[in-house]
LOVONU-112185 format. One record per residue (C-alpha): residue in three letters; residue number from 1; z, y, x. Coordinates in nm, 2 decimals. Example, Ala and Ser with C-alpha at 12.3 -4.5 7.8 and 13.67 -1.06 7.14 Angstrom:
PT; ALA; 1; 0.78; -0.45; 1.23 .
PT; SER; 2; 0.71; -0.11; 1.37 .
***
This chain:
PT; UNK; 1; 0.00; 0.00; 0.00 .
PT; UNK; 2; -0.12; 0.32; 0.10 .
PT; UNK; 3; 0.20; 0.60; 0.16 .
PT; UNK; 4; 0.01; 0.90; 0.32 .
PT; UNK; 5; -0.02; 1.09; -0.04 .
PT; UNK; 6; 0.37; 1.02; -0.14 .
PT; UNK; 7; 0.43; 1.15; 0.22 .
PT; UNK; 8; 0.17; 1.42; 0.19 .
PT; UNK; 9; 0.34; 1.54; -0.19 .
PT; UNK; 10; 0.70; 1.45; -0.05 .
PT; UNK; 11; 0.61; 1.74; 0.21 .
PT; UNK; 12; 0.44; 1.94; -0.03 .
PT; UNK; 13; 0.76; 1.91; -0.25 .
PT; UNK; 14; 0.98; 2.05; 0.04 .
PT; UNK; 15; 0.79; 2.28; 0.22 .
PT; UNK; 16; 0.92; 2.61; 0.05 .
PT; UNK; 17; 1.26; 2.48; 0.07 .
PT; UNK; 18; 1.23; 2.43; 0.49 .
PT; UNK; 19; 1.13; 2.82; 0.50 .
PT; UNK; 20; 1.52; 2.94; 0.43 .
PT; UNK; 21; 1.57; 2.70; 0.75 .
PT; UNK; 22; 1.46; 2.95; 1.02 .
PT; UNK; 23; 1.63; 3.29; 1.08 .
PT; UNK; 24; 1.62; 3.54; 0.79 .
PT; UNK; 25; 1.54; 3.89; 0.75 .
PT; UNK; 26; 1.86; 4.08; 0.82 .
PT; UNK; 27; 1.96; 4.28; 0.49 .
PT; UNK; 28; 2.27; 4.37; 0.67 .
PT; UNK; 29; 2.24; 4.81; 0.82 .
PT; UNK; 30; 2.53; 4.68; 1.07 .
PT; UNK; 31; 2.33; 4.37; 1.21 .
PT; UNK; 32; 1.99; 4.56; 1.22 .
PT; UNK; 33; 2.09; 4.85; 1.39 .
PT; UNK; 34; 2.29; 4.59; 1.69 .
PT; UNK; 35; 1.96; 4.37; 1.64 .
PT; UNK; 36; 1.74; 4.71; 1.73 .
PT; UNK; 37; 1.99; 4.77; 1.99 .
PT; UNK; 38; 2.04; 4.45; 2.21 .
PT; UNK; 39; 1.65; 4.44; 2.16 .
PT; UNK; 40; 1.54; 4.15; 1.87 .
PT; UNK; 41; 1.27; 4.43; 1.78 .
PT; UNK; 42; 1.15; 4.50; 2.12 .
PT; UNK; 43; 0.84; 4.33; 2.13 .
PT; UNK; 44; 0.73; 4.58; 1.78 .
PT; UNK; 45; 0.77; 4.96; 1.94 .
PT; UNK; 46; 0.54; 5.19; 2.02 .
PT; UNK; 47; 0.66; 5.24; 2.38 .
PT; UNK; 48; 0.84; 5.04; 2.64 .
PT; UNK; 49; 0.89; 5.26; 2.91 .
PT; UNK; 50; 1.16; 5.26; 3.21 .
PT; UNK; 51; 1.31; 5.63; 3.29 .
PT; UNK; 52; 1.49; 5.55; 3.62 .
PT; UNK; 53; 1.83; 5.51; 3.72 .
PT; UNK; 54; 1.82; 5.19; 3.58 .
PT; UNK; 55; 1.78; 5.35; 3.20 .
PT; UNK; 56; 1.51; 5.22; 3.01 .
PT; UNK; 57; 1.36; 5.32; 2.63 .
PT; UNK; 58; 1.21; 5.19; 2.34 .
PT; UNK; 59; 1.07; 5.41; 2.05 .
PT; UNK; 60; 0.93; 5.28; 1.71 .
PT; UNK; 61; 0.76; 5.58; 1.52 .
PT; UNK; 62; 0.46; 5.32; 1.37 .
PT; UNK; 63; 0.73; 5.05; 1.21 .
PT; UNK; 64; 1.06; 5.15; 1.29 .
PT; UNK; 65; 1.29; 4.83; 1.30 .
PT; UNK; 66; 1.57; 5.05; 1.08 .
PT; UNK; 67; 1.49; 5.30; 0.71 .
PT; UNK; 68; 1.39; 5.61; 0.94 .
PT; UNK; 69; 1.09; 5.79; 1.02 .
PT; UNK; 70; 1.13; 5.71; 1.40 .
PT; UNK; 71; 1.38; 5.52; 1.60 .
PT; UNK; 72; 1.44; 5.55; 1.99 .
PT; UNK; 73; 1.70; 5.36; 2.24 .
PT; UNK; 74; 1.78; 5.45; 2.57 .
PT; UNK; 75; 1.97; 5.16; 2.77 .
PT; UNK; 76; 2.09; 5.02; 3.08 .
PT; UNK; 77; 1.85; 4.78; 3.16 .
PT; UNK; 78; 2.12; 4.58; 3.34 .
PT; UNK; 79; 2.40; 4.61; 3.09 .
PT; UNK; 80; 2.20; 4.64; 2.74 .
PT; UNK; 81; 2.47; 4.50; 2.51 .
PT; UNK; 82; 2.75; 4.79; 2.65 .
PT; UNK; 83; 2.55; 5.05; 2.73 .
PT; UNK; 84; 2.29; 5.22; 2.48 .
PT; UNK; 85; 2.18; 5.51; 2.28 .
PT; UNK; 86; 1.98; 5.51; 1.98 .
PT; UNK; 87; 1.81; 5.83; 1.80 .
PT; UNK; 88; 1.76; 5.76; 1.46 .
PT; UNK; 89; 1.52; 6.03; 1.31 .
PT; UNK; 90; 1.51; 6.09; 0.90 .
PT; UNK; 91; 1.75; 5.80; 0.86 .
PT; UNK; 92; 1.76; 5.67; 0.48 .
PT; UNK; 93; 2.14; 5.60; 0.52 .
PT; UNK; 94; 2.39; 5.84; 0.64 .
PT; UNK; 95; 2.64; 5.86; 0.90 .
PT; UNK; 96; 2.94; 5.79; 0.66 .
PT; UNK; 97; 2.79; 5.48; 0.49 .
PT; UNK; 98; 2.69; 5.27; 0.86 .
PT; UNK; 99; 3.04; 5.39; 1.00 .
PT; UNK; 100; 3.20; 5.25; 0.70 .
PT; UNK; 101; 3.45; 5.40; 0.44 .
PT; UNK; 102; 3.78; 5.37; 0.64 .
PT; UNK; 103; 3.60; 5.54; 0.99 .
PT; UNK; 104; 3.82; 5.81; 1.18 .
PT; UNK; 105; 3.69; 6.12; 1.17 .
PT; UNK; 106; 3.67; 6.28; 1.55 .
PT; UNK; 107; 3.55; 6.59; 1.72 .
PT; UNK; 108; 3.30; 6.56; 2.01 .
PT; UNK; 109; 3.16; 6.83; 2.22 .
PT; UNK; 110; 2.85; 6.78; 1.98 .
PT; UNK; 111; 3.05; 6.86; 1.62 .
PT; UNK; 112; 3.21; 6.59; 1.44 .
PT; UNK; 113; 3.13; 6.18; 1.49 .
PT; UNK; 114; 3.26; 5.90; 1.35 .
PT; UNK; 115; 3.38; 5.60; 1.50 .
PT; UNK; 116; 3.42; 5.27; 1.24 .
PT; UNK; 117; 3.76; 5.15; 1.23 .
PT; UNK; 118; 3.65; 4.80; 1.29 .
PT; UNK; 119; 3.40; 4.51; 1.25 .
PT; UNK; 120; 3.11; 4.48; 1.48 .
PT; UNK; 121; 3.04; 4.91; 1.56 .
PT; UNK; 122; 3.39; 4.98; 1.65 .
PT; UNK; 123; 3.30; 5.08; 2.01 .
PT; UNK; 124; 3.02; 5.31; 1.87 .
PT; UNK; 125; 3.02; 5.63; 1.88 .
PT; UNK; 126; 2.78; 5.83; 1.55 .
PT; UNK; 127; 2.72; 6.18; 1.58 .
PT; UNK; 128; 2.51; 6.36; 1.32 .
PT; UNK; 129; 2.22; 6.55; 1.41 .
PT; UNK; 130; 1.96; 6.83; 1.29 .
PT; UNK; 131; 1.74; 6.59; 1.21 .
PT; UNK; 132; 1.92; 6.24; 1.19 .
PT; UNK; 133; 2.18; 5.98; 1.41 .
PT; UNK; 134; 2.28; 5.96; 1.76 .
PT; UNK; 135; 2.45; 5.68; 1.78 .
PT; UNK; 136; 2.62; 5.54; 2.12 .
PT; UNK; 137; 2.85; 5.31; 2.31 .
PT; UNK; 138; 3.14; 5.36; 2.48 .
PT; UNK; 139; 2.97; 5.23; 2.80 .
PT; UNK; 140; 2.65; 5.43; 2.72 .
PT; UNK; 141; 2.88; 5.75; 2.70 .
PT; UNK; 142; 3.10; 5.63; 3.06 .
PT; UNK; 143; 2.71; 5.55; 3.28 .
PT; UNK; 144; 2.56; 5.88; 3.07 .
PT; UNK; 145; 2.80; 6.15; 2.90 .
PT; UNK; 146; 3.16; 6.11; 3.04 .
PT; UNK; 147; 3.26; 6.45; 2.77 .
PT; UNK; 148; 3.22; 6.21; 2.48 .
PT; UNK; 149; 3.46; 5.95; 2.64 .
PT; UNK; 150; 3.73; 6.14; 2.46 .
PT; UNK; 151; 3.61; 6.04; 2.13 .
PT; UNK; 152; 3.67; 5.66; 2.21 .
PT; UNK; 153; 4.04; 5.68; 2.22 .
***
């Protein structure tokens, strides 16, 4: 007895059930902004260029990997995870809403941040600007902009 077309419907069958198997779409602001961070989205920007000093930048303006017009990050090539900034132009989310509702309040030589009380941004830094984010790390702010430091504690 032939099995091929049991097999073949069998597959058939499952086939849109094995799609949920491989990694999903991040819904999550939190886990796309780390993902655009620690560079998941690299291989999509517009540029890939290296600055010098070690720093290096990616910019999306065509498909930005976040709700924004444009989205740049600057980053230690040789400590990525730690030590980046990202630029977030026209953002479709505000400050207050990635930071989280419990985030302190702080003042930075820039104006007023927010740093998220916990969870996976706590050693971020979010600054409002004219036109959208600055968002940074703690190590980003110790290699780049030790005035900000301040706004860690």
């Amino acid at each position: 007895m032939n099995r091929l077309p049991t097999v073949l419907t069998l597959a058939a069958l499952l086939a849109p059930g094995l799609v949920g198997c491989g990694p999903r779409e991040q819904s999550d602001l939190t886990a796309r902004v780390l993902f655009t961070a620690n560079g998941s989205y690299d291989a999509q920007a517009d540029i890939r260029d290296r600055l010098g000093g070690g720093l290096r930048r990616d910019v999306w303006t065509s498909h930005p990997p976040l709700p924004a017009r444009a989205v740049t990050v600057r980053y230690d090539g040789n400590n990525r995870t730690l030590a980046w900034e990202m630029l977030v132009q026209a953002p479709q989310f505000s400050a207050r809403s990635l930071a989280g509702e419990a985030a302190r309040t702080v003042q930075t030589p820039q104006g007023e941040a927010f740093r998220p009380a916990a969870g996976r941004l706590e050693d971020v830094l979010i600054l409002p600007t004219a036109d959208g984010l600055r968002l940074l790390t703690r190590g980003y702010a110790a290699q780049q902009e030790p005035a900000l430091l301040p706004a860690f504690r």
